[in-house]
N, C-alpha and C positions, 0 to 999 in steps of 0.2 A: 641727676637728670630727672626731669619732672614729666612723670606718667601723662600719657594721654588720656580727657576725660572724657569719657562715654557715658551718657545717661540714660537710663528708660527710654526717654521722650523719642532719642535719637534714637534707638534701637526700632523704638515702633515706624519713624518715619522711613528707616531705611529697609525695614525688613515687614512691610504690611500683612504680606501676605505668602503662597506658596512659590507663585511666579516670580517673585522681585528674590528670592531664597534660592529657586532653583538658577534662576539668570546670573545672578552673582557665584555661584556652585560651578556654573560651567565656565564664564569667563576668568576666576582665580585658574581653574584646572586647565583651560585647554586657550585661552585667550582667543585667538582670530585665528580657529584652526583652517586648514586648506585640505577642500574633501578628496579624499585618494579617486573616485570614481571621475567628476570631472574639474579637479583642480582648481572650483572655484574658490577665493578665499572669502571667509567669515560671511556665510552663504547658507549656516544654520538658523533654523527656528524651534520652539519648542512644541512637539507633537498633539496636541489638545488630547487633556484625559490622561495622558502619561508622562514622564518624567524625561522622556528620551526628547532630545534635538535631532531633527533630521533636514538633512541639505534639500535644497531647493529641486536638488534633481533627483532629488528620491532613492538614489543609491546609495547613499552611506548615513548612518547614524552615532550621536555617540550620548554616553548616559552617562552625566555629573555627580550619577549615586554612586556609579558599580566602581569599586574597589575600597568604598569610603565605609564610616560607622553608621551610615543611611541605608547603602543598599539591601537589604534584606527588610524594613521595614516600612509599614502601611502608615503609619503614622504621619502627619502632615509634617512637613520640614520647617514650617513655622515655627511650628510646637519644637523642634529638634534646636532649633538656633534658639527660641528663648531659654530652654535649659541651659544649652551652654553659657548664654547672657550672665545665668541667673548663678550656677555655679562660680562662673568665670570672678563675675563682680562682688561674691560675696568671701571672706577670709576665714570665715570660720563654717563653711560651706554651706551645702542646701539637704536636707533629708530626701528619700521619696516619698512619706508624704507629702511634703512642701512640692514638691515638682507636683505629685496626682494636683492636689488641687488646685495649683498655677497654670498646668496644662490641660487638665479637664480628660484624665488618662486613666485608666484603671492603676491600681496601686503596682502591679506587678510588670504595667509598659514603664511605667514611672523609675519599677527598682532598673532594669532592663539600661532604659536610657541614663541613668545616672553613671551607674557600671560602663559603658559604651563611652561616654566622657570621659571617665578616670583611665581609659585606655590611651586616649592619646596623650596623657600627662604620664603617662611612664619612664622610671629614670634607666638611663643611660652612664654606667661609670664613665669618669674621663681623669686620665692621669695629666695631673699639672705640677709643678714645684712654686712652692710657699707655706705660711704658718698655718697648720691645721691641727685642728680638735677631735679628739676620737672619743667618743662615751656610748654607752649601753643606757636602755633605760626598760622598763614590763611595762605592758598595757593591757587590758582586759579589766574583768570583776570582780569584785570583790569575793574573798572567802578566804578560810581559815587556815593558819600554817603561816608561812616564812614567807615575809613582803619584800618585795626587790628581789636579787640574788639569791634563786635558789627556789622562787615561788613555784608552783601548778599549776594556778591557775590563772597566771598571766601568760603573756607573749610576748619573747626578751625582741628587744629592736635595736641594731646595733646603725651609730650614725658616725659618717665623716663630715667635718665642715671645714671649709676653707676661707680663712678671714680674710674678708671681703670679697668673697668668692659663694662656691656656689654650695648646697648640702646634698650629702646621697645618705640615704637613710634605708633598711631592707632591714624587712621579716625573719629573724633565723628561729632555726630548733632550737642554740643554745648560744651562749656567750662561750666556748674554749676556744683555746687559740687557735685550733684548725681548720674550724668555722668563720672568726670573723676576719684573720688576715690576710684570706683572698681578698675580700671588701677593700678591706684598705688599702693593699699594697695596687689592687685597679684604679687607684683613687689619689693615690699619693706617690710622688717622682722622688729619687735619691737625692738627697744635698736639703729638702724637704726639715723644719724643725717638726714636729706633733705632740700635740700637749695633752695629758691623759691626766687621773687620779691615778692612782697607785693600785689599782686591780692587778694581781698576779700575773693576767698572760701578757701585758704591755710590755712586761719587763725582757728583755735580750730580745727581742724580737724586731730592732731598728739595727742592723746595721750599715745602713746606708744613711740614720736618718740622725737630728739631735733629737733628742726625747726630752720632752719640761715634763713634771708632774707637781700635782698639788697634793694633800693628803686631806681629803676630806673627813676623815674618821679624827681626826685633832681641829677639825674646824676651820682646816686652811682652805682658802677658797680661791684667793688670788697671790702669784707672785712673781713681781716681773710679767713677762710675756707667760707665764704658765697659767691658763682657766681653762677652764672647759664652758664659759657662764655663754657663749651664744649656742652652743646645742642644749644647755639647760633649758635655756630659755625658748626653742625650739620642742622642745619634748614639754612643754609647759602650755603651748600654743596647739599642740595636736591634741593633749589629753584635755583640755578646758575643751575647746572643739566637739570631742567626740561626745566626752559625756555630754554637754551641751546642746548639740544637733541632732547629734544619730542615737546617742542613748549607748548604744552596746555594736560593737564593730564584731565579727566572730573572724577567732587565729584563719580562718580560710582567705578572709576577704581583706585581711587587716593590708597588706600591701599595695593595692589598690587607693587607698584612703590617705598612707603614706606617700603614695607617691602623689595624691594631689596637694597636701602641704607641704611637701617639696616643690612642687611646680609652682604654685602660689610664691614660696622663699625667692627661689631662683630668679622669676621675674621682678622682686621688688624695684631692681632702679632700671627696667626696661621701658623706653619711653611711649610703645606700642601698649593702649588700653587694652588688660588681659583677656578681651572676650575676643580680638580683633588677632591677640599674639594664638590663641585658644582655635580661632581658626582655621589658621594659617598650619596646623597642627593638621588638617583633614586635606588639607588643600595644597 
């Protein structure tokens, strides 16, 4: 199915300014609301100077920020919807520099708001049945000692993927089996195949499930239904990314940034243009 296409152009026609941002804020949230004081419907207007709508009779209000990633902040909503435009539209994301000076924001509203977006791309397990992929992979910097398995100074990432389905990916302290097959088993239904490399804790740990494996330590990489090659290729698209945009992600924050190339995977064949799906997220 063929994504909807959003462009700059369109963004600016539709969202000029604070007014045309805050009106469309209230109408996704509360549509043609009916004021409790005197019952008239869709009978609001926006407060000049503030962000609040209040009815015509002056007794009731309501505010399109409060409960959202806006309310607590000064910052124009203009600026708030082009970040999210800017994140939303781009796959290998946006820095906060790049936000400061696209929004013309100090560097630390910049990191602020960025952080605030990757809030509403948070993942949710969901257990389903079909053929899924289980793999580990480190992320962090460089330094000396043991690469991969077993390193210090990475941060192990453990991911589930579900072919043609969706990926959950999450931060842990370690790769044993005690750690990661909570993950999984919120993630994967009985009767389930999951296809892994041959890492020690995979092994008796299905019995509900078929288990494929490949041996990557002998160069096997595909056989049959057994790879692991779309979460390879997954963990190949985050870490090009990071060093690429953000430079250095730190173990604190690294799940936040996971889950926004997760939310990016998830929507790939969603027909709703991801600034519009991105949203629908606040709203």
């Amino acid at each position: 199915m063929k994504t909807e296409k959003y462009t700059i152009q369109q963004f600016h026609r539709d969202f000029p300014d604070n007014g045309a941002c805050l009106e469309y804020l209230f109408r996704a949230r509360f549509g043609k609301p009916v004021c409790p004081s005197c019952k008239h419907v869709d009978g609001y207007y926006n407060q000049k100077g503030t962000s609040a709508f209040i009815c015509t009779c002056g007794g009731h209000q309501l505010s399109p920020k409060k409960d959202t990633i806006f309310e607590k902040s000064d910052t124009d909503l203009v600026k708030w919807f082009f970040a999210m435009f800017l994140v939303a539209s781009n796959k290998n994301g946006v820095s906060a520099k790049e936000l400061e000076r696209n929004l013309d924001v100090t560097y630390k509203t910049a990191w602020r708001i960025g952080q605030q977006i990757r809030s509403l791309m948070e993942q949710k397990p969901g257990k389903s049945r079909g053929v899924f992929e289980a793999d580990e992979t480190y992320i962090g910097g460089r330094g000396k000692g043991v690469r991969g398995r077993g390193s210090k100074t990475k941060t192990p990432v453990f991911g589930v993927l579900k072919r043609k389905g969706n990926i959950y990916t999450k931060s842990v302290p370690n790769v044993a089996r005690a750690t990661i097959m909570p993950h999984l088993h919120a993630n994967v239904a009985g009767g389930s195949t999951i296809c892994t490399d041959e890492y020690h804790v995979y092994k008796r740990a299905f019995p509900t499930l078929r288990h494929e494996t490949v041996n990557h330590g002998s160069k096997e990489y595909v056989r049959g239904i057994a790879h692991t090659n779309g979460l390879e290729g997954h963990w190949s698209q985050v870490k090009r990314s990071i060093k690429g945009t953000y430079v250095h992600v730190s173990a604190k924050w690294l799940q936040a940034y996971l889950d926004e190339f997760s939310w990016r995977y998830n929507r790939r064949s969603s027909p709703t243009a991801p600034f519009h799906g991105l949203l629908a997220q606040v709203t």
